[in-house]
Phi, psi and omega in degrees: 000119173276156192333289201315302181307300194314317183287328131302341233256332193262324209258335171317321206269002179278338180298330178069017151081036179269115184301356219257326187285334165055063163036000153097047202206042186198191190237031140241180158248149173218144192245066183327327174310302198266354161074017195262155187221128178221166186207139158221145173208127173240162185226137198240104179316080199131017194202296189272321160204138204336274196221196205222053178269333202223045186313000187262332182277301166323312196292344196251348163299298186285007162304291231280300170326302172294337172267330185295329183314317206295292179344296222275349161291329184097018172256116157326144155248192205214319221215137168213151168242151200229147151238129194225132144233153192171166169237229196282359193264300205284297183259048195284190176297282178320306175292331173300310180309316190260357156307325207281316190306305204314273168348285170320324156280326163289343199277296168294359197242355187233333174086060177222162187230147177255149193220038195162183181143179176210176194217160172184132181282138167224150151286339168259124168282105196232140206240104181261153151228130155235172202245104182227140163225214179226162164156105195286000175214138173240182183250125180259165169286160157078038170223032191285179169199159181341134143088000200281142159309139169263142151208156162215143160302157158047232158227166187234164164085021198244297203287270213303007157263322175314299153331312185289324176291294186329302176318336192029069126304323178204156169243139174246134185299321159295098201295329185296322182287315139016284192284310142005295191288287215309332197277329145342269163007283201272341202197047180274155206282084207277152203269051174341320206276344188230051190255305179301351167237356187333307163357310235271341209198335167269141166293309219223155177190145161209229192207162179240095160231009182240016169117122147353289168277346172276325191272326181283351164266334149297308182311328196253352203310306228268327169269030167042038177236180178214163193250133166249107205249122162266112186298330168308328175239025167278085199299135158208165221292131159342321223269301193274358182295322194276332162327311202273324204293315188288320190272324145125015197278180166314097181296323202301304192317320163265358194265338202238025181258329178113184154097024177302292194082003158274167173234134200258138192214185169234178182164151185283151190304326198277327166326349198283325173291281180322326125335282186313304194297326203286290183288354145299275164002303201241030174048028186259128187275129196240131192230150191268111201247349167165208178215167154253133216215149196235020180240014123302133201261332174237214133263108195261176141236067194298124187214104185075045172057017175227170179271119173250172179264155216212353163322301205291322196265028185303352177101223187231157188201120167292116171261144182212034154221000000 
């Protein structure tokens, strides 16, 4: 049983049909009376992220991870509460300091204030956050509609190559390119400036930290419809392009792994001029990656005009059987 089931299967029905909860099936709560937007998200050492060797880098990835939630709503986010376990090692002086800088620096660079949290000894380090903002509107998952366009922001596929070097899966003779990737990783870009009009032009929305296809399939499950996608316009980094080019490997292999942090959306076809001006304005790169459709039988990817199968790169999933 994977998250998603174990969560229909046990937890939905503790809601009591409460709307605020968006059926345990989006990735915030919203309490439209009161206008509050909230995310929780934990994170597990050895699972979320490689090791805790570099705690000023872990904190500002799982910051970054957590907010992206509010963002990918079309939300500020305003407010974050840290839940921390760990021990004298995971939380010596030095690591403390250098968590206290990391924070401090995301609290300027995102406007957001922490404000509440619990500590707790562990042999693992592990981190919850949660995340509240405003807002009398969100853009929710499962609200896609016929015939609607796909886009993502930014580029995919820089943090999982980044992961592989951690991970040392592969090696680069290039340091720059090294650091580049791995800084990725730790420090991916979330695309802010245009999380606030989102409103203005998306059905649907979610943010990609579980992979391109694993994540565009959570956004439509509910709305019966399938995605046809062209892998050819599925954007990435100048960087890792000259990489897949030299090592001769696979992109489907890198765009669907996670840790992006982009916002992946839908939006009606009339929408396309408006778009397009809105993220000029606001300098952000935005790419139309395909459509949805309900005159399919499936979800294809199309490369060079044929369909591949795409089963084996669907992205990560918490399994609990």
């Amino acid at each position: 049983m994977n998250e998603f089931a174990l969560i229909q299967k046990y937890f939905k029905k503790l809601t009591y049909n409460n709307s605020s909860a968006l059926n345990l099936n989006d990735d915030v709560f919203f309490d439209k009376k009161n206008n509050v937007v909230v995310s929780t998200d934990s994170y597990v050492e050895g699972i979320h992220f490689p090791n805790f060797r570099n705690p000023d880098l872990v904190i500002k990835k799982i910051i970054r991870s957590s907010i992206s939630d509010l963002y990918c709503k079309g939300v500020k986010p305003k407010f974050i509460f840290i839940g921390a376990s760990g021990n004298n090692i995971s939380f010596s002086k030095k690591n403390l300091d250098l968590i206290y800088k990391s924070l401090k620096q995301e609290q300027n660079k995102y406007k957001f204030k922490l404000s509440g949290g619990d500590t707790t000894k562990s042999n693992k380090t592990v981190f919850t956050i949660t995340s509240l903002g405003y807002s009398k509107k969100i853009v929710q998952r499962n609200k896609c509609k016929n015939n609607d366009d796909i886009y993502v922001t930014g580029n995919l596929g820089d943090s999982y190559l980044g992961l592989l070097l951690l991970r040392k899966k592969l090696l680069l003779i290039n340091n720059n390119q090294r650091k580049y990737f791995i800084q990725k990783y730790y420090k991916p870009d979330l695309p802010t400036k245009i999380s606030s009009k989102l409103i203005k032009f998306a059905n649907s929305s979610i943010d990609i930290s579980d992979g391109l296809l694993s994540d565009l399939t959570k956004l439509i499950n509910t709305s019966k419809l399938n995605f046809r996608i062209d892998l050819k316009k599925i954007p990435i980094s100048p960087k890792l392009k000259i990489y897949l080019t030299r090592t001769k490997k696979k992109k489907i292999n890198f765009i669907s792994k996670g840790d992006d942090y982009q916002i992946l959306f839908t939006s009606s076809k009339f929408n396309r001029r408006l778009i397009k001006s809105l993220f000029k304005q606001m300098n952000q790169k935005v790419t139309l990656i395909g459509n949805l459709t309900n005159e399919i039988k499936s979800n294809q990817i199309i490369y060079n005009k044929k369909v591949l199968k795409y089963r084996y790169n669907e992205g990560y999933s918490h399994n609990f059987s």
